[in-house]
Backbone as XML, in Angstrom:
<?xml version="1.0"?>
<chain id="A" units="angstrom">
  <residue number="1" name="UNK">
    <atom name="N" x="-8.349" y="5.158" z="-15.462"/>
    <atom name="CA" x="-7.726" y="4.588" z="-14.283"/>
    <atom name="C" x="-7.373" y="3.136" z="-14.575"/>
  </residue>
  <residue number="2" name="UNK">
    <atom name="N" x="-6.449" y="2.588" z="-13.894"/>
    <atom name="CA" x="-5.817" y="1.402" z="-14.289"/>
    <atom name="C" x="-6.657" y="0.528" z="-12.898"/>
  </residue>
  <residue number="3" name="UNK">
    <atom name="N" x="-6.873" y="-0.586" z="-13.174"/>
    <atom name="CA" x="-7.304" y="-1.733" z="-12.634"/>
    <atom name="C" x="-6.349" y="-3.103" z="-13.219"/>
  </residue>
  <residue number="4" name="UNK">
    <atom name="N" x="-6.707" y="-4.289" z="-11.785"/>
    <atom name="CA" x="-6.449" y="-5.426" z="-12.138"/>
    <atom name="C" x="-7.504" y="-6.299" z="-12.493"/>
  </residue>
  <residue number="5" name="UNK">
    <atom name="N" x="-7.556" y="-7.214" z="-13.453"/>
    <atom name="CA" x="-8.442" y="-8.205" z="-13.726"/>
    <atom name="C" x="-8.015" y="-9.238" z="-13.821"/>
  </residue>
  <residue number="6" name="UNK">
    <atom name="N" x="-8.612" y="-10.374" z="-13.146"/>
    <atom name="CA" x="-8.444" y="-12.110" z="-12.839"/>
    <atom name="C" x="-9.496" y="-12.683" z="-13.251"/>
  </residue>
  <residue number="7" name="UNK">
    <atom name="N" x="-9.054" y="-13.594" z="-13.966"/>
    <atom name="CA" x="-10.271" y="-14.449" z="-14.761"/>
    <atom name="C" x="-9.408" y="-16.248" z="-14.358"/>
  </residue>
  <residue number="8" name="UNK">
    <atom name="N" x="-11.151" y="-16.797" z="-13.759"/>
    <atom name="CA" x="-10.599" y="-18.131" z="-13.441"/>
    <atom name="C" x="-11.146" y="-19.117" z="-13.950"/>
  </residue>
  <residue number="9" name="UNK">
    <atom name="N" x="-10.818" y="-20.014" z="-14.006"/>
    <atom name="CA" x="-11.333" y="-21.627" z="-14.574"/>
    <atom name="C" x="-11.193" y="-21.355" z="-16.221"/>
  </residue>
  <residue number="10" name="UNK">
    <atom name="N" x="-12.592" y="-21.603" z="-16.704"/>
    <atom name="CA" x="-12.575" y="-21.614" z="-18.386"/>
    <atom name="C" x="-12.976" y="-20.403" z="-18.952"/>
  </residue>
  <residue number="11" name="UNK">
    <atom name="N" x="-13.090" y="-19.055" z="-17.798"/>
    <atom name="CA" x="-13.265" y="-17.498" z="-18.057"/>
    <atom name="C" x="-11.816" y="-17.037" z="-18.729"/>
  </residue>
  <residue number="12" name="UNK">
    <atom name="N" x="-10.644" y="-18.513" z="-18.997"/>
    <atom name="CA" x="-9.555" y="-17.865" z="-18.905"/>
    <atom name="C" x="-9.353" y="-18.694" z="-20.720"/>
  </residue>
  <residue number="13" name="UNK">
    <atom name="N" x="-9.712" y="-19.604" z="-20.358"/>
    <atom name="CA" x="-9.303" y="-19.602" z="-22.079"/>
    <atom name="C" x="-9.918" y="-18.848" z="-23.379"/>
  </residue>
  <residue number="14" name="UNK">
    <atom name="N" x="-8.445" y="-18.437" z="-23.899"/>
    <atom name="CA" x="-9.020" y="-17.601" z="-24.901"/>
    <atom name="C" x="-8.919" y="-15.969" z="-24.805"/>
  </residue>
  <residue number="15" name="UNK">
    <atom name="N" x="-8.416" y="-15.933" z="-23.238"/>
    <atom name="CA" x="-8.340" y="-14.653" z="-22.823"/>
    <atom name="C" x="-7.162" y="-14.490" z="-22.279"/>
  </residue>
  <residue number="16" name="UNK">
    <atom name="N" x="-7.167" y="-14.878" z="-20.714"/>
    <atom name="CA" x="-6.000" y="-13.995" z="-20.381"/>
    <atom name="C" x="-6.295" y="-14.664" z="-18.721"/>
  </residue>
  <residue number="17" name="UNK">
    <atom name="N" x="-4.917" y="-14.363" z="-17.680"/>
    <atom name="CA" x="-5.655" y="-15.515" z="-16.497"/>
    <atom name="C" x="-5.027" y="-13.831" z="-15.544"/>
  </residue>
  <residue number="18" name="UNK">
    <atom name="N" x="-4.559" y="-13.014" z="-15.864"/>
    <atom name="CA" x="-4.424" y="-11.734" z="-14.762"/>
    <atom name="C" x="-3.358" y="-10.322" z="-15.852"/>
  </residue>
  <residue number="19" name="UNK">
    <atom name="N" x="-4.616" y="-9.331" z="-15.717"/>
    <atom name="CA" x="-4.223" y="-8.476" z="-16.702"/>
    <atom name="C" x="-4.547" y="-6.885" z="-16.329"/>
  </residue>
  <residue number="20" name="UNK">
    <atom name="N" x="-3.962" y="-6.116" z="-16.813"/>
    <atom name="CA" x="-3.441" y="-4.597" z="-16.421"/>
    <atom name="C" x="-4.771" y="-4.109" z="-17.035"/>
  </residue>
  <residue number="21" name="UNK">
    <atom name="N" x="-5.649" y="-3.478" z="-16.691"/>
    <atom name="CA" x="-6.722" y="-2.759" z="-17.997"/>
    <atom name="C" x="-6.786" y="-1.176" z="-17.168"/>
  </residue>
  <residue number="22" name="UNK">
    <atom name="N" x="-7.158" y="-0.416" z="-18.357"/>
    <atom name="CA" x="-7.187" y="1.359" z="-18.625"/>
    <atom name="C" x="-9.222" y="1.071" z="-18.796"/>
  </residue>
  <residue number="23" name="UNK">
    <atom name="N" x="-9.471" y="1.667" z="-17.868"/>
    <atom name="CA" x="-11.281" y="1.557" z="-17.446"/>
    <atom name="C" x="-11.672" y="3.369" z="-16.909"/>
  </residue>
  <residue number="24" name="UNK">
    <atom name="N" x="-12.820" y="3.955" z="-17.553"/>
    <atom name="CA" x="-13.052" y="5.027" z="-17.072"/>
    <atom name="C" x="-13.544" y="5.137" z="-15.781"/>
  </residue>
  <residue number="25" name="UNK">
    <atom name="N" x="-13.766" y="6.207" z="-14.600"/>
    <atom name="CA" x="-13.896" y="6.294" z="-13.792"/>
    <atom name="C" x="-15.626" y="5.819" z="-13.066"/>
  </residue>
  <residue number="26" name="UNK">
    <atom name="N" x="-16.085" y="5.651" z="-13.968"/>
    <atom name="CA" x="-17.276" y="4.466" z="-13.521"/>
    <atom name="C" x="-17.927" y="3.744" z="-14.169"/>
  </residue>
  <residue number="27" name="UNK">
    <atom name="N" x="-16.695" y="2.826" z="-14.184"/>
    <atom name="CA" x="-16.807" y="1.680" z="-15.192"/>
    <atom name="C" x="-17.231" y="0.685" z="-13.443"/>
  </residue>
  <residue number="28" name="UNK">
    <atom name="N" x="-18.017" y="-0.444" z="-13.848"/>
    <atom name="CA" x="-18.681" y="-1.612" z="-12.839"/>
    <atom name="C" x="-18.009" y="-2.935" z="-13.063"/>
  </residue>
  <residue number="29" name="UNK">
    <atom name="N" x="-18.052" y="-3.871" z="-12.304"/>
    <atom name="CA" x="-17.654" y="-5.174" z="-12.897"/>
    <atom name="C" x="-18.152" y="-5.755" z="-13.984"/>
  </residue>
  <residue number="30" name="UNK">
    <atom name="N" x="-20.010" y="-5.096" z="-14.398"/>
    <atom name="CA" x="-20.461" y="-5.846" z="-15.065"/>
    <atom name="C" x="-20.003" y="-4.966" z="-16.746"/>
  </residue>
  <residue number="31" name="UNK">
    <atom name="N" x="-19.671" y="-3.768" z="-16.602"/>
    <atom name="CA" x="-18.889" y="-3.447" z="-18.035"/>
    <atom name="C" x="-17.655" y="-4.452" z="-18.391"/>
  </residue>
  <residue number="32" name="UNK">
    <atom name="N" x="-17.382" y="-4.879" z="-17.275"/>
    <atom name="CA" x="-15.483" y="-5.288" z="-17.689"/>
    <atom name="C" x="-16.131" y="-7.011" z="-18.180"/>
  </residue>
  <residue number="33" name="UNK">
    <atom name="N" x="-16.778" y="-7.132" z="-17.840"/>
    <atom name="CA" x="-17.686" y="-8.695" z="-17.939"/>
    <atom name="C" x="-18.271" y="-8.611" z="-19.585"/>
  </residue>
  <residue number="34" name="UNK">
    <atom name="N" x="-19.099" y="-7.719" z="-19.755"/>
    <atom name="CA" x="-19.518" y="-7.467" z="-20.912"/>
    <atom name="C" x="-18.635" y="-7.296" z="-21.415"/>
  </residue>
  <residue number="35" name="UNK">
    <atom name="N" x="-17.483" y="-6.523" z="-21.680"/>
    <atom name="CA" x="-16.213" y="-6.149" z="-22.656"/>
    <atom name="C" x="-15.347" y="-7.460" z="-23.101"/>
  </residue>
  <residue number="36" name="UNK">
    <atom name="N" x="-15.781" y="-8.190" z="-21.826"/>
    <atom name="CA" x="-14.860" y="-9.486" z="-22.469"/>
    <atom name="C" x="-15.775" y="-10.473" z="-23.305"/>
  </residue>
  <residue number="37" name="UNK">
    <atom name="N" x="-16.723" y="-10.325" z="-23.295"/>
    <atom name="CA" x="-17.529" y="-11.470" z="-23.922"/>
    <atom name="C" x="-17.839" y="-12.436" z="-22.907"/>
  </residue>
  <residue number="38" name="UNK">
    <atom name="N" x="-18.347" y="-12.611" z="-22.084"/>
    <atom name="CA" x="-18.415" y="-13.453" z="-20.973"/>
    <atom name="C" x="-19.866" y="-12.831" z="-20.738"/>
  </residue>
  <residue number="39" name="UNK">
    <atom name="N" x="-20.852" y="-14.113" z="-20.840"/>
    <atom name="CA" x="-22.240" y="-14.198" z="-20.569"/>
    <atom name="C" x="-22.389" y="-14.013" z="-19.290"/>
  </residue>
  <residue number="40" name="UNK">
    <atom name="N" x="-22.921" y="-12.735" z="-18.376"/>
    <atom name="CA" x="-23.605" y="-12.794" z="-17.088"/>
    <atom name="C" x="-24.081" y="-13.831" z="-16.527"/>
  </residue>
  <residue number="41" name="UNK">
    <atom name="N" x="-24.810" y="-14.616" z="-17.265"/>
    <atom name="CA" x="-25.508" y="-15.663" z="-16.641"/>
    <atom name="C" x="-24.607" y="-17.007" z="-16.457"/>
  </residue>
  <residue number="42" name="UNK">
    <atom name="N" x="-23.633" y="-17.031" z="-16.702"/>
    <atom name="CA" x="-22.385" y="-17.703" z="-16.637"/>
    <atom name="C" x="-21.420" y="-17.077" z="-15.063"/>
  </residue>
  <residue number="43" name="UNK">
    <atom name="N" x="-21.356" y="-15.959" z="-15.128"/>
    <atom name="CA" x="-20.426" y="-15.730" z="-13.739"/>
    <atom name="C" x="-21.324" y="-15.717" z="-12.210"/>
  </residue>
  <residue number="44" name="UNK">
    <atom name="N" x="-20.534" y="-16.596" z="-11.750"/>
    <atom name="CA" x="-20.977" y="-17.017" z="-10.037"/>
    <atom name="C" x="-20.482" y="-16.412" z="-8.624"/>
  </residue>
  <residue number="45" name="UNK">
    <atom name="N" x="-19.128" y="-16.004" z="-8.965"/>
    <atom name="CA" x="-18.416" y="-14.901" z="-7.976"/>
    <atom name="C" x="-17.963" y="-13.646" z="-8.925"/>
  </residue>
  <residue number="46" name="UNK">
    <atom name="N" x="-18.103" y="-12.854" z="-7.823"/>
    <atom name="CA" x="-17.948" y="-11.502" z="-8.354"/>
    <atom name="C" x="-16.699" y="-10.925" z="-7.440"/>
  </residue>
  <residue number="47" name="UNK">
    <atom name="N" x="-15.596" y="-10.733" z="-6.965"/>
    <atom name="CA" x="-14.459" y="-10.544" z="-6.014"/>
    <atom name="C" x="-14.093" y="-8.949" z="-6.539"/>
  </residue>
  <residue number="48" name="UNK">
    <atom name="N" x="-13.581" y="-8.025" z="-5.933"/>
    <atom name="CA" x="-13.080" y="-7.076" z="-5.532"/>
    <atom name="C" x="-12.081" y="-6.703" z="-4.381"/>
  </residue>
  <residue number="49" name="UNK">
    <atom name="N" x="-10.695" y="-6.636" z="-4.408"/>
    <atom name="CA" x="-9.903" y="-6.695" z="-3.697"/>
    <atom name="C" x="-10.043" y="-7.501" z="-2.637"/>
  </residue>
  <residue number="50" name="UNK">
    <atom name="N" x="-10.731" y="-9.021" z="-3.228"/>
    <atom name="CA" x="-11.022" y="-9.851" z="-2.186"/>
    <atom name="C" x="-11.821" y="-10.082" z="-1.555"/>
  </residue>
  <residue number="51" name="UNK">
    <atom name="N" x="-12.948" y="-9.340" z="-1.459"/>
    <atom name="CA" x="-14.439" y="-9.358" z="-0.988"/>
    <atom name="C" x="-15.248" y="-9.371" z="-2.017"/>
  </residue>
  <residue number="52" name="UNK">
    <atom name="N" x="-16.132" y="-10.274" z="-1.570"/>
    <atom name="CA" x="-17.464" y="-10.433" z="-2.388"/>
    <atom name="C" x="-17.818" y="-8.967" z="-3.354"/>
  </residue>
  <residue number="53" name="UNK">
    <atom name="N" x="-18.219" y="-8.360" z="-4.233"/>
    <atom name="CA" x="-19.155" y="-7.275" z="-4.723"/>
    <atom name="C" x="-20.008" y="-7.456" z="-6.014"/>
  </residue>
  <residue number="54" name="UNK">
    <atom name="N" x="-20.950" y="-6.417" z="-5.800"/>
    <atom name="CA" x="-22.124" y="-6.947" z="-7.068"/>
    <atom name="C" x="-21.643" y="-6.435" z="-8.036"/>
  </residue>
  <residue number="55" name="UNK">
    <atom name="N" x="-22.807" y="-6.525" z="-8.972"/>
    <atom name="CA" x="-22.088" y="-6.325" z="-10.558"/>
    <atom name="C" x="-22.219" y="-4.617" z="-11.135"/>
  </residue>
  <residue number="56" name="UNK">
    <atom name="N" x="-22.892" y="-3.649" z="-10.051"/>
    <atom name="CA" x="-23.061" y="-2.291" z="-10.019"/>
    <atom name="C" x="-21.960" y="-1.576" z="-9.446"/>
  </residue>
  <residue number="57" name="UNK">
    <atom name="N" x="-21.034" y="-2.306" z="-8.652"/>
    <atom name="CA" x="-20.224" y="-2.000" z="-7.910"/>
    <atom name="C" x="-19.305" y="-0.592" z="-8.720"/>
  </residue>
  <residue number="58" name="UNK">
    <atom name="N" x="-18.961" y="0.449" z="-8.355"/>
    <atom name="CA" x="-18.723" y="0.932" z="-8.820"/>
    <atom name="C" x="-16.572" y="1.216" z="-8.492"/>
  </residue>
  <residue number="59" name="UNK">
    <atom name="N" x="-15.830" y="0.407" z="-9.937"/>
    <atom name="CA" x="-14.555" y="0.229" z="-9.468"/>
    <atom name="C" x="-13.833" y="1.442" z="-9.170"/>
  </residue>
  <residue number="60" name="UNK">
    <atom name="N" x="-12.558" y="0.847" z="-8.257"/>
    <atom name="CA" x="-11.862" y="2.696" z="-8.233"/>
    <atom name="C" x="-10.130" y="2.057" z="-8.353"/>
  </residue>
  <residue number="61" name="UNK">
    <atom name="N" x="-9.272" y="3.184" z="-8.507"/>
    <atom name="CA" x="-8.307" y="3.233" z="-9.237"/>
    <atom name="C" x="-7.497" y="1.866" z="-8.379"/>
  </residue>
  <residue number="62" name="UNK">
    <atom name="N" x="-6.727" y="0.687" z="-8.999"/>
    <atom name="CA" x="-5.947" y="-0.102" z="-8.373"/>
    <atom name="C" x="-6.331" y="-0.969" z="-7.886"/>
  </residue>
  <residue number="63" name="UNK">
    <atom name="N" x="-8.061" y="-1.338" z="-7.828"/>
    <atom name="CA" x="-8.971" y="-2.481" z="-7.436"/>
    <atom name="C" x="-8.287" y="-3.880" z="-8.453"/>
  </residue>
  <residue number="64" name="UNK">
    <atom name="N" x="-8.900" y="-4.652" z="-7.717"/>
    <atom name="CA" x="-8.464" y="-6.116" z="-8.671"/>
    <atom name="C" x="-9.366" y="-6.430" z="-8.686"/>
  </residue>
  <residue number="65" name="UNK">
    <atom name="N" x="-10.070" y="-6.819" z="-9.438"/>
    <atom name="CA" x="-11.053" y="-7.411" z="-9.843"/>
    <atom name="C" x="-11.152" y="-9.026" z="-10.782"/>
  </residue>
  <residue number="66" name="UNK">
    <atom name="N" x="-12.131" y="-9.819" z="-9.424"/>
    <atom name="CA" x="-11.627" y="-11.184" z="-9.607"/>
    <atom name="C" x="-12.959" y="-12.195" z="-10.419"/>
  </residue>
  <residue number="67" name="UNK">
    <atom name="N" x="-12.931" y="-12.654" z="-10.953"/>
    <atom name="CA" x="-14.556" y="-13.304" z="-11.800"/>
    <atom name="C" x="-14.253" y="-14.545" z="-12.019"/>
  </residue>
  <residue number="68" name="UNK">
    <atom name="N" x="-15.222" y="-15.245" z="-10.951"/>
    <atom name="CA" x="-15.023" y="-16.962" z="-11.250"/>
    <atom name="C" x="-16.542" y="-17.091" z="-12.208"/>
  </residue>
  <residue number="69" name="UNK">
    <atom name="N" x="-16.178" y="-18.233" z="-12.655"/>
    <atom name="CA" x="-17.623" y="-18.982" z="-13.489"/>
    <atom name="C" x="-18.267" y="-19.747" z="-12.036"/>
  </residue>
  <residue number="70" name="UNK">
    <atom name="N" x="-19.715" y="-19.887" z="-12.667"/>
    <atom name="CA" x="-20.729" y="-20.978" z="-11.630"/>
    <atom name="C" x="-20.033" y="-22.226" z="-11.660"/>
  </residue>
  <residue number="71" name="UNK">
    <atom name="N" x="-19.901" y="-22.826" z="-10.738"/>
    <atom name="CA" x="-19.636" y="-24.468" z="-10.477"/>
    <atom name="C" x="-20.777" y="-24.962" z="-10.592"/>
  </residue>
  <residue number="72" name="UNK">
    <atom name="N" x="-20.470" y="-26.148" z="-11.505"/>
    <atom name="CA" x="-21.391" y="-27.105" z="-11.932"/>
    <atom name="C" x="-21.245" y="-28.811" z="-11.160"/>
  </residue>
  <residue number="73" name="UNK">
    <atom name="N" x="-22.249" y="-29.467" z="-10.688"/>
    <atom name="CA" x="-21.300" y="-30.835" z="-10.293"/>
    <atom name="C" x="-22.506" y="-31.823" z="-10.045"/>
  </residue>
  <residue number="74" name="UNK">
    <atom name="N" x="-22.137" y="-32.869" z="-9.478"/>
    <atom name="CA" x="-23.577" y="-33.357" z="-9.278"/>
    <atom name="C" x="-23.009" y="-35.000" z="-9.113"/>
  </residue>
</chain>
């Protein structure tokens, strides 16, 4: 099944900032996270057609799927 993926801030260099991907039918956010090389303990939002979802979430055909990094500041 085809999905969208959005990668923001510095999740994007090196990669890609909104892209078409071919994902089996229960594939999670946290496979598509792992596939890219992007440390879990690094991502802070997890988005799904715009709403919040966890990293078990289980995607379905035409979802977008959105992954910001933690903000840091101080």
């Amino acid at each position: 099944m085809e999905i969208t993926v959005k990668l923001f801030a510095y999740f994007r260099d090196g990669r890609f900032i909104e892209a078409a991907s071919n994902v089996s039918e229960d594939t999670t956010p946290q496979q598509v996270i792992t596939s890219l090389d992007i440390d879990l303990d690094d991502v802070g939002v997890i988005m799904v057609n715009h709403r919040h979802a966890a990293l078990d979430y289980q995607l379905k055909p035409a979802d977008i799927l959105a992954i910001f990094p933690k903000i840091g500041g101080g």
